[in-house]
C-alpha positions in Angstrom: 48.9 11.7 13.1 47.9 12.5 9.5 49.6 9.9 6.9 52.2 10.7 4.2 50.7 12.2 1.1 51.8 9.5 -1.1 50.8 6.7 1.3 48.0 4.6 -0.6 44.8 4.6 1.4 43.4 0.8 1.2 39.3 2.5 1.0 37.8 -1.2 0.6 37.2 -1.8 4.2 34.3 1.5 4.0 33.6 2.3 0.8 32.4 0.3 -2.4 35.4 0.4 -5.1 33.7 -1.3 -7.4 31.8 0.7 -10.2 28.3 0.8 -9.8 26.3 -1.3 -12.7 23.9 0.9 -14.6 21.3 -1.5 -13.9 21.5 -0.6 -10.1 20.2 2.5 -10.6 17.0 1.6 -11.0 16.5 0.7 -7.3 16.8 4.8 -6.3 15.0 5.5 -9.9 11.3 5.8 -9.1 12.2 8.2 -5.5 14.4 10.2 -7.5 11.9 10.3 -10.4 8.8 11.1 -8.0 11.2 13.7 -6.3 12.3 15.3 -8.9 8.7 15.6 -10.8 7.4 17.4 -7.9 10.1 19.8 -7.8 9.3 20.7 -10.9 5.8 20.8 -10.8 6.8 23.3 -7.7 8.9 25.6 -10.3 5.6 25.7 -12.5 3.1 26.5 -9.7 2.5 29.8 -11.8 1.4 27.0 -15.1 -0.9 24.9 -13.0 -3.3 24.2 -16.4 0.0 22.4 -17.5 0.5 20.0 -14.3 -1.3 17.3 -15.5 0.1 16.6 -18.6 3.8 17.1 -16.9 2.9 14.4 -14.6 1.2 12.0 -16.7 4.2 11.0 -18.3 6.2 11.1 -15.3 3.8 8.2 -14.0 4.2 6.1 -16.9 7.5 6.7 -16.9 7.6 5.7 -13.7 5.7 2.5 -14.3 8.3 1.4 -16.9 10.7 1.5 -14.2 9.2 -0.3 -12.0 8.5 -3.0 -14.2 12.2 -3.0 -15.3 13.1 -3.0 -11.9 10.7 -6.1 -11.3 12.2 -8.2 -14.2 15.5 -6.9 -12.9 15.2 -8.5 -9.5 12.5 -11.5 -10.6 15.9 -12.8 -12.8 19.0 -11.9 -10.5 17.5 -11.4 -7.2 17.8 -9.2 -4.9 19.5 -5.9 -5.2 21.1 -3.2 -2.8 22.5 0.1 -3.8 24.4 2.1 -0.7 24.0 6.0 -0.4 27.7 7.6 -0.6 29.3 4.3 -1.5 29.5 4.1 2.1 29.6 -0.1 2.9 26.6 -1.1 4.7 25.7 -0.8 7.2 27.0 2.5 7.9 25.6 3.5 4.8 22.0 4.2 3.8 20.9 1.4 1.8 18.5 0.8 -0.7 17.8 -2.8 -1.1 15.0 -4.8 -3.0 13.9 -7.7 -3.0 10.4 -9.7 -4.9 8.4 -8.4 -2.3 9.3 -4.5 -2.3 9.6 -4.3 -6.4 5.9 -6.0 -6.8 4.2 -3.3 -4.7 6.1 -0.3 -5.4 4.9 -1.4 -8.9 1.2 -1.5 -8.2 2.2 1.9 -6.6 2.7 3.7 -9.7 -0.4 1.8 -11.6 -2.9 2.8 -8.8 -0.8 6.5 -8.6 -1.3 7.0 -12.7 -4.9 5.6 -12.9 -5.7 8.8 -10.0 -3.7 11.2 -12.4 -5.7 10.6 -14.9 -9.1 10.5 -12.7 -7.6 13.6 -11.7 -7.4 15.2 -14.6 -11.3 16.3 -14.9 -12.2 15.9 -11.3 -9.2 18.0 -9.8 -10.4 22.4 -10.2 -7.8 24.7 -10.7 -8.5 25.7 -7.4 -7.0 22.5 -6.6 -4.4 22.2 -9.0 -3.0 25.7 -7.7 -2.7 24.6 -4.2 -0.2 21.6 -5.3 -2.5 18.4 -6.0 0.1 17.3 -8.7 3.3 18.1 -6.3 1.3 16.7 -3.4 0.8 13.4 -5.6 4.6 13.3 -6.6 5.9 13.7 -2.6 2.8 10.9 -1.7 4.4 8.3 -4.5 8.0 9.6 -3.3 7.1 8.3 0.4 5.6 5.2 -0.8 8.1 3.9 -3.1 10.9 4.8 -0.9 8.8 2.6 2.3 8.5 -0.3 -0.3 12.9 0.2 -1.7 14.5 1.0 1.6 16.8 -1.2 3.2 17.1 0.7 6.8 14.4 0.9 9.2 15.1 4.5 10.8 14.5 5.4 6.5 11.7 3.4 6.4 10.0 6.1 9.4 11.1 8.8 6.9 9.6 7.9 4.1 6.7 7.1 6.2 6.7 10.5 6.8 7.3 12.0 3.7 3.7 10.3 2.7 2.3 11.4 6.2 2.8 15.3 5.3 1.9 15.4 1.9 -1.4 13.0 2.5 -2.2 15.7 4.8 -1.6 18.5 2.1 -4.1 16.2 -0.3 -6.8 15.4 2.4 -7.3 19.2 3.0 -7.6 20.0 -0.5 -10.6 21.9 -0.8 -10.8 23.3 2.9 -14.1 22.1 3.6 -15.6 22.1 6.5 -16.0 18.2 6.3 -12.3 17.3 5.2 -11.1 19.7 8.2 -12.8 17.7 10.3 -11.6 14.3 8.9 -8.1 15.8 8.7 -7.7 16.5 12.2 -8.8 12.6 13.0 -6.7 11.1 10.2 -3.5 13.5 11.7 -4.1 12.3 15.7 -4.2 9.0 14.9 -1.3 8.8 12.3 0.8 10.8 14.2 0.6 8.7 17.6 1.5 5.9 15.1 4.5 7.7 13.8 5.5 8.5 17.1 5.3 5.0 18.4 6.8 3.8 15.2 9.6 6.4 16.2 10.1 4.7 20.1 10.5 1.4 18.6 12.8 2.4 16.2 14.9 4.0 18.9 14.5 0.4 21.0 15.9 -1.4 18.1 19.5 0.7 17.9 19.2 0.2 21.3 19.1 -3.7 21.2 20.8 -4.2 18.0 23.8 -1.1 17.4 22.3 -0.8 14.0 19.2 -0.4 11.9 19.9 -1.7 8.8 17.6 -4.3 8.2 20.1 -7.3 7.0 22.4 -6.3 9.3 19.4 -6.8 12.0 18.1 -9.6 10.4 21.1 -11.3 10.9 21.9 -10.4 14.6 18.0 -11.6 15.5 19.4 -14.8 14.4 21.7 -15.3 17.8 19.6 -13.0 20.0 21.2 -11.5 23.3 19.1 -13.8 25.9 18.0 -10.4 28.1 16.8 -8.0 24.9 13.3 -7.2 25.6 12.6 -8.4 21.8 9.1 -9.3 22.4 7.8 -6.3 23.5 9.7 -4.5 20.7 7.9 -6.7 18.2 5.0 -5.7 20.1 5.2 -2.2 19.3 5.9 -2.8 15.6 2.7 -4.7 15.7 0.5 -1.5 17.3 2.4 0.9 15.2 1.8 -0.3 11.7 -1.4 -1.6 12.7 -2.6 1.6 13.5 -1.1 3.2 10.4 -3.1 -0.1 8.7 -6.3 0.4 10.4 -6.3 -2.7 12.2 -8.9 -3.3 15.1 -9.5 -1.9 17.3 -7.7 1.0 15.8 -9.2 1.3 12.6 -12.0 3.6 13.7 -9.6 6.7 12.0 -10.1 5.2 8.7 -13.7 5.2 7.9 -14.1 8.9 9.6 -11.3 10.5 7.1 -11.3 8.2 3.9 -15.0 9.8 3.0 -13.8 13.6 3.5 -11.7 14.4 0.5 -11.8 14.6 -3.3 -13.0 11.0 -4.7 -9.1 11.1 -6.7 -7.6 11.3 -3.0 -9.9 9.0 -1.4 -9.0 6.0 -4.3 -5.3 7.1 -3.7 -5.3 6.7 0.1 -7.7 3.6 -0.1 -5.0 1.8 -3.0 -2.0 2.5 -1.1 -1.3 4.0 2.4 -2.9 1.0 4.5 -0.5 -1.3 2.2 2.4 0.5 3.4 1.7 0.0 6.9 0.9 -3.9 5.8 4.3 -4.4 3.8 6.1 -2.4 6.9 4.5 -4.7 9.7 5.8 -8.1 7.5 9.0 -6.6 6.7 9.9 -5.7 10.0 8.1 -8.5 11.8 8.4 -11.7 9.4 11.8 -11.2 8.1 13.7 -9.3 10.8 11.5 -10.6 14.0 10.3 -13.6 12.8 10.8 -16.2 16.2 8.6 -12.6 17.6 6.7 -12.5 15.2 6.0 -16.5 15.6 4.7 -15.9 19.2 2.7 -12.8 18.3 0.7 -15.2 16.2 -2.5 -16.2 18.0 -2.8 -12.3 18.8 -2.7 -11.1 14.9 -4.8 -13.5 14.2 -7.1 -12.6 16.9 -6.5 -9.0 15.6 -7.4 -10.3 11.9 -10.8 -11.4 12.7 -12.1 -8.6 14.3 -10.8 -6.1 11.9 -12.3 -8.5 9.0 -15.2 -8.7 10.9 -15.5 -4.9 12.1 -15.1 -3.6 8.6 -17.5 -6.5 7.0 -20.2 -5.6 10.0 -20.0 -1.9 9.4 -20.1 -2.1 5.8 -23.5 -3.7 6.0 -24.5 -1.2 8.4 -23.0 1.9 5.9 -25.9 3.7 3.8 -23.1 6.1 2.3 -21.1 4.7 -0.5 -17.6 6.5 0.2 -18.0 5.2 3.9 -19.1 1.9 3.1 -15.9 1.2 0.5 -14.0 2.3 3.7 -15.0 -0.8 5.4 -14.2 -2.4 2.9 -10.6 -1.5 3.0 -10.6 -2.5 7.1 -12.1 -6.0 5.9 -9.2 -6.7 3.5 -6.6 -5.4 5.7 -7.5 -8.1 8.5 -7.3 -10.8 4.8 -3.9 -10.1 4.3 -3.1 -9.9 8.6 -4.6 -13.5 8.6 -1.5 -14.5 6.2 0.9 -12.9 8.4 -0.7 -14.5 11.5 -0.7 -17.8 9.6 3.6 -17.2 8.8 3.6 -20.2 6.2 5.0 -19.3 2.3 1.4 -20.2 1.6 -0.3 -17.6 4.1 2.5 -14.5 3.4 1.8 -15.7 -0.5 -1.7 -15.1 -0.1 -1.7 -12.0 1.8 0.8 -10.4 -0.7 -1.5 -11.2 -3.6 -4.3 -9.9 -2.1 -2.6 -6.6 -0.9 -1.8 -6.3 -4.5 -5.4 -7.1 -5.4 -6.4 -4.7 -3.1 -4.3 -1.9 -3.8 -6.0 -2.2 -7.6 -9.5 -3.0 -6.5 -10.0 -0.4 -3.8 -9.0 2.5 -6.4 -11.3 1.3 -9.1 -14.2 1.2 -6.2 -13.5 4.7 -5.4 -13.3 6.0 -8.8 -16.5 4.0 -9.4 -18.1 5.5 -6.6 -17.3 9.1 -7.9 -18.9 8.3 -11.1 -22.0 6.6 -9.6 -22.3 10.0 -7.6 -22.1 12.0 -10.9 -24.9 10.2 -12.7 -27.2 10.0 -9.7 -26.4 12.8 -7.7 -24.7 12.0 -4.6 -23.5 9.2 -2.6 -26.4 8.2 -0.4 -28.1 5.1 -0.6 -31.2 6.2 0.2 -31.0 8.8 -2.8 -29.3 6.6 -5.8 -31.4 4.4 -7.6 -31.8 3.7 -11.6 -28.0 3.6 -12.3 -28.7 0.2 -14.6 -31.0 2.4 -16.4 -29.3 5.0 -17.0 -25.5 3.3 -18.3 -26.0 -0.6 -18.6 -22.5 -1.3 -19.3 -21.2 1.1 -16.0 -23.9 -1.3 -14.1 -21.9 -4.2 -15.4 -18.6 -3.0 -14.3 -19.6 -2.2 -11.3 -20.7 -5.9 -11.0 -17.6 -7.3 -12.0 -15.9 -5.1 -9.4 -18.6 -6.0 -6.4 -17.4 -9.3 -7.4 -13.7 -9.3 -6.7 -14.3 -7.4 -3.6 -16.7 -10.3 -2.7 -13.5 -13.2 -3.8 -16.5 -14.6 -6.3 -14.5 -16.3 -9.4 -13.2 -15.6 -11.8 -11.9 -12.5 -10.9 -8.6 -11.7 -9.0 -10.2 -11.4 -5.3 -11.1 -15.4 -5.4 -7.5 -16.4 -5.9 -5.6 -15.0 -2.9 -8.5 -15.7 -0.7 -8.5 -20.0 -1.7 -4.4 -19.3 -1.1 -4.8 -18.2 2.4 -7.7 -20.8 3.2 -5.6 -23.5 1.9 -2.6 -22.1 4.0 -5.0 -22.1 7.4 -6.6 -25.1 6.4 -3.1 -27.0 6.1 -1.7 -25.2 9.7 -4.6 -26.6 11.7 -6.5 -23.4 12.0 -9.6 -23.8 10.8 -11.3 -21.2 12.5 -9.4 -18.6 10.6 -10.5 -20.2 7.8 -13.7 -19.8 8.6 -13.5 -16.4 9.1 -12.1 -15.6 5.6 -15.0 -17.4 4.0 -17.6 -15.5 6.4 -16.3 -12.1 5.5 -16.2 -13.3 1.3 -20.2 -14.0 1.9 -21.3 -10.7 4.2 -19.3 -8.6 1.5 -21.1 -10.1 -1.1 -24.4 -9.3 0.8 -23.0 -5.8 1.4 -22.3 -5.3 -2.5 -25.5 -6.9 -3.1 -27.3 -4.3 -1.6 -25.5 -1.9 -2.9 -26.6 -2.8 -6.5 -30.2 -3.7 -5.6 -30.4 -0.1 -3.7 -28.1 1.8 -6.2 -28.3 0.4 -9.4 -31.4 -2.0 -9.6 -34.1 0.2 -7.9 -35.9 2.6 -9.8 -34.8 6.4 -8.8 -36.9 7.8 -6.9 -35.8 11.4 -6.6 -33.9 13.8 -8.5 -30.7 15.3 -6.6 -28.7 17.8 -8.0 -25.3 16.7 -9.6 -22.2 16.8 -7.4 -19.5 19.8 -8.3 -16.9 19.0 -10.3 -18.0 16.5 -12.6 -15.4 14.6 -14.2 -15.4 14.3 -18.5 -15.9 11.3 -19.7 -13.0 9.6 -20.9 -10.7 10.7 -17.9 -12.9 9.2 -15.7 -14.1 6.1 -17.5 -10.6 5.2 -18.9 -8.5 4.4 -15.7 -11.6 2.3 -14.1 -11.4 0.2 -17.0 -8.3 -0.7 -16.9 -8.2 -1.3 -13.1 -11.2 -3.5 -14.0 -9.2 -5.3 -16.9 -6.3 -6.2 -14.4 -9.0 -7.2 -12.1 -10.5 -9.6 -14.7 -6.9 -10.7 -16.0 -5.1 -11.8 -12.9 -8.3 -13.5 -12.3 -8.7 -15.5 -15.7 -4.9 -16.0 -15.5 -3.9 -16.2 -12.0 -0.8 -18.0 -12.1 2.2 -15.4 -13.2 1.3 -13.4 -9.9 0.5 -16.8 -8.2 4.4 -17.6 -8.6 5.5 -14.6 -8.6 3.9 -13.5 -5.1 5.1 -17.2 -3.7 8.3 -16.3 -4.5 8.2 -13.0 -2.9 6.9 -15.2 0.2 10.0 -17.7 0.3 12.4 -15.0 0.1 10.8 -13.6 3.7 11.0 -17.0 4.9 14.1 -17.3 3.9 16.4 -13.6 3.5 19.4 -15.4 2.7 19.4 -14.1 -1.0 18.5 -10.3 0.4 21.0 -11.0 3.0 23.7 -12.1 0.6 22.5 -8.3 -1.9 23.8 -6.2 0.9 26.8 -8.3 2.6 28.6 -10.2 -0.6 31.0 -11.3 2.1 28.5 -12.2 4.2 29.0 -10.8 7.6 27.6 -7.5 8.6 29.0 -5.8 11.8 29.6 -7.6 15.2 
């Protein structure tokens, strides 16, 4: 029976009352930003010349809020904003913590640096079928991955990145990027659809997907829900969208295929997604799983450090070769999760942020090293020193970090985790860690020796699409600079990424951003 129409109506039990602060608004900022760019980029699809220099700005506006939202959250904590005002956890929530507002971050950094890469290497062919939108809906995935506070979101967004990084891979419509296309879509889209099955098993177990309402409930598990096996799937579904072993092999037969822009994009930040989602959803949400699951991720770690080290050395093509690369680094960063301490999530965190930077500049490098000797081959570079000394010496300092040689920001997160495995007992990880630092110094060793230091010893013709000058030299330098800077002054993202650590360990704080009271439903 409908009430009187001047009874009062007590909304506080489903709705938030309370005014929102204007601070707040910067958790949904950077989706609605990215969102709302490429919408308008859509409009001006007629205007493509002007595309560029629409989103340009965008990005660095972008970056600003980011940052804000970092020193936001680095000096309150965390913070939640619900969809509707609805009270979570009926309503979609948008919650972020350390973790979540350092990577989205490095998101827009990496995303700007390609924009501006972009600008010369990108035709107008490819600008008028939608490389600027297709960049804007990418971002618009990722941050949302890295700012959601509900799992079933955390699949869409997931998606949202999944169709437009097919839009950007088949920019071009090469025979080549075709092919990689269709292997980068299989792949992904079995991992979307197991992602999608365990998303389904969690309502199942839990009555609810948001992920401090779950977080909570894990806490006093029903003794019959199947919670292993769920964890289980989280752990094949974001390691296949991460490229883990033995499912990697998608990676280094797609990564090579597209536009050198695309390639840095994809190489800087869709494995990381799948990274931050498998230590979300395992460490913080599953974490007596994700305890068990141990001795097989780090059993997973070592082979994919080891497969992507091995085929590196193996690799005579540059683009491939950086691909195995980014396999290498994503079985680093799984050694932290395996390892579960502050010290071994600190470590992988910094060096998923180190890698999200490095791997760009290394793919932007390679598309210059391609312009000034002709293609990516090996066998067919040589004299690079010769021809730019100071693009030899960059290139140096970047082999470096990818190598974790001092002083630059690889060396740092790689002494975390071996200090983490060597203080758990597991010295054999350890081991491992060092062994991949010295094959992918051999690997980048022969790189220069073959690329740079031998004299050239043929004349191939210059690739298509040769970027100018500054647009291309400007954002590798100041990829490099970060590189250099967070290694001569490691200890602001030291804390920082420790922090971002504890508050897995411990949620209490996120917990606490999306239920003040501090109960969630029962």
């Amino acid at each position: 029976m409908a009430a009187p129409a001047n009874t009062a109506i007590d909304l506080s039990a489903a709705l938030v009352t309370a005014p929102v602060a204007a601070a707040h608004w910067l958790v949904i900022l950077p989706v609605v930003l990215c969102i709302g760019l490429g919408a308008l980029l859509l409009m001006l699809r007629d205007r493509t010349a002007l595309h560029g220099w629409i989103a340009i700005p965008g990005l660095v506006v972008l970056v600003l809020a980011d940052l804000a939202l970092l020193c936001k959250v680095a000096a309150e904590g965390p913070l939640t904003m619900v969809m509707g005002r609805w009270l979570p956890p009926f309503g979609i929530a948008f919650s972020v913590d350390l973790f979540g507002a350092v990577m989205a971050l490095a998101a827009a950094i990496v995303a700007l640096a390609g924009s501006l890469y972009a600008l010369g290497e990108i035709t107008t062919s490819g600008r008028r079928y939608g490389f600027f939108p297709f960049l804007m809906l990418l971002l618009a995935g990722v941050s949302g991955a890295f700012l959601t506070g509900d799992v079933f979101n955390l699949y869409v967004w997931f998606e949202v990145l999944l169709i437009s990084s097919f839009g950007l891979l088949i920019l071009g419509s090469e025979r080549e990027q075709i092919d990689g296309a269709l292997k980068y879509a299989v792949l992904n889209l079995i991992a979307t659809t197991l992602f999608l099955v365990s998303v389904g098993y969690l309502y199942a177990v839990f009555g609810t997907l948001n992920m401090a309402d779950i977080a909570m409930k894990a806490k006093t598990p029903d003794s019959e829900a199947p919670l292993m096996t769920l964890a289980g799937l989280f752990l094949l579904a974001f390691g296949m969208k991460a490229a883990a072993f033995p499912v990697n092999f998608w990676l280094p037969a797609s990564y090579h295929t597209p536009r050198i822009t695309v390639s840095a994009l994809f190489a800087g930040l869709l494995t990381k997604v799948g990274i931050y989602a498998l230590i979300r959803v395992l460490v913080m949400l599953l974490p007596a799983e994700s305890a068990g699951l141990a001795p097989l991720i780090a059993t997973v770690a070592i082979a994919t450090m080891l497969a992507g080290v091995l085929g590196a050395l193996g690799e005579s093509d540059l683009r491939r070769l950086l691909g195995y690369v980014v396999i290498s680094g994503i079985g680093t960063m799984l050694a932290g999760v395996a390892l579960g301490s502050a010290g071994g999530l600190g470590g992988a965190i910094f060096y998923a942020l180190h890698s999200m930077v490095l791997m760009t500049a290394l793919y932007l490098l390679s598309g210059q090293a391609a312009r000034l000797g002709g293609g990516f081959s090996l066998h067919g570079l040589g004299g690079l020193y010769r021809q730019s000394s100071w693009f030899a010496g960059l290139s140096l300092v970047l082999f470096f970090a990818a190598s974790g040689l001092p002083p630059f920001s690889g060396f740092w997160p790689k002494v975390v985790l071996v200090k983490a495995a060597l203080d758990s007992g597991a010295w054999w990880l350890a081991a491992a860690i060092l062994l991949t630092g010295f094959l992918t110094t051999i690997a980048f060793g022969r790189v220069f020796l073959l690329a740079y230091w031998r004299p050239r010893t043929q004349q191939d013709a210059v690739v298509a699409s040769e970027p100018i000058a500054w647009q291309a030299n400007l954002p590798i330098a100041v990829l490099a600079a970060l590189v250099i800077g967070f290694g001569l002054f490691p200890e602001p993202l030291l804390h920082l990424t420790q922090r971002a650590a504890l508050g897995l360990e411990d949620p209490s704080a996120y917990l606490h951003s999306v239920f003040p009271g501090g109960a969630g439903t029962q």
